[in-house]
N, C-alpha and C positions, 0 to 999 in steps of 0.2 A: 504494500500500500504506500509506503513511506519514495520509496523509490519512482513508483508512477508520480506521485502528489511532486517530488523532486522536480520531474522533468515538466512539467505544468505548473511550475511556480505562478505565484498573481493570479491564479484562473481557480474562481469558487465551483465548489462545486459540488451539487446537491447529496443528502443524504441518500436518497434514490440512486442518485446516479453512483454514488461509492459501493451500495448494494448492488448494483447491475457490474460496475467494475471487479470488484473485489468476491463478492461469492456468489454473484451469476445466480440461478439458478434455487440453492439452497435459500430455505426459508430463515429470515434474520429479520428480530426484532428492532424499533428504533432505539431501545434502550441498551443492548448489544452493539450498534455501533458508537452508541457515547461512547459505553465502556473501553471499545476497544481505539478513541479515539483519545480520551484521555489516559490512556495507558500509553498509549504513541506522545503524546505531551508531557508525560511524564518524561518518557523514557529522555528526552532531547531538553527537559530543564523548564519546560512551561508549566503553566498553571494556571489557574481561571483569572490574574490578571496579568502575569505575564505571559505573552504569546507571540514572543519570538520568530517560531520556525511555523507551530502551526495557528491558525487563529481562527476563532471559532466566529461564523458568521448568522448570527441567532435568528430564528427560523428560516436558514435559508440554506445554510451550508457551511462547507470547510475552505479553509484558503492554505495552501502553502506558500509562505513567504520568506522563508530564510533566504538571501542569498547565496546561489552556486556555490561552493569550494574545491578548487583544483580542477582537474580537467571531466 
């Protein structure tokens, strides 16, 4: 997830639509993707007001905004 969200910096992008990317198919609640959404925020130093890398976009979606590093 972390790696798609990388390559799409600046571009939000629905909870829907991370369901359709990320596990297709399999049935996943929206409470499920919080979880595994602040688990990814955790992992990288954020928090519900720091939001550095990923930033949560409230009713609407996710953003990943960190800046690129290295190649």
């Amino acid at each position: 997830m972390l790696a798609d969200r990388a390559t799409n910096a600046g571009r939000m992008v629905s909870r829907e639509e991370l369901i359709d990317e990320v596990w297709g198919t399999r049935l996943v609640t929206a409470a499920a993707v919080s979880s595994r959404i602040r688990s990814a925020q955790a992992a990288t130093g954020d928090d519900g007001k720091r939001q550095a890398v990923i930033r949560t976009v409230h009713g609407r979606g996710f953003e990943f905004v960190a800046e690129p590093v290295g190649d």
